[in-house]
C-alpha positions, -999 to 999 in steps of 0.1 A, spaced: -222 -98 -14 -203 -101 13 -198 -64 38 -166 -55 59 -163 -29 88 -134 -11 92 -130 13 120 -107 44 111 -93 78 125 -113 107 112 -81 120 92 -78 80 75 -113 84 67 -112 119 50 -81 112 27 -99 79 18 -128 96 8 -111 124 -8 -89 97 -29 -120 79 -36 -138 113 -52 -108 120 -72 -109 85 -89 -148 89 -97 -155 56 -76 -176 53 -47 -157 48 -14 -166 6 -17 -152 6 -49 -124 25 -42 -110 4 -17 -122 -30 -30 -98 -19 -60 -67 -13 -35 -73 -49 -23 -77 -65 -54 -42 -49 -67 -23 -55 -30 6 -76 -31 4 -111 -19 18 -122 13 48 -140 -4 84 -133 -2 98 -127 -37 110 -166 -49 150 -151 -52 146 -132 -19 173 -159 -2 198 -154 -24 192 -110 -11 201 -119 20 236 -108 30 244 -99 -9 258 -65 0 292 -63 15 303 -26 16 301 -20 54 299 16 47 268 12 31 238 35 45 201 21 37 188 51 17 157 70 34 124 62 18 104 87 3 69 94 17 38 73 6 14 88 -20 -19 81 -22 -28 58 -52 -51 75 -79 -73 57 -107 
């Protein structure tokens, strides 16, 4: 099989390990599993007809809430 390196920050690596523990899966597992569910590189097919389809121009883009850390 295959191996990657990846090089991360030692505050990446902990809350990748912690996530890991709390799933029961090594940290190869773990993350092999976040790739094999990431979205593909593809634009939705309807994302044209998005484009422009609001026209309030007092329209604010609502703040996004904070990532959490996917659990399995």
């Amino acid at each position: 099989m295959p191996q990657i390196t990846i090089y991360l920050d030692k505050e990446t690596e902990k809350k990748a390990r912690s996530a890991a523990r709390r799933s029961g899966k090594s940290l190869s597992a773990w993350l092999r599993r976040i790739i094999e569910v990431a979205p593909e590189d593809e634009w939705p097919a309807d994302f044209e007809q998005l484009f422009g389809s609001i026209d309030d121009k007092k329209f604010v883009a609502p703040k996004r809430p904070k990532a959490e850390p996917i659990d399995w």
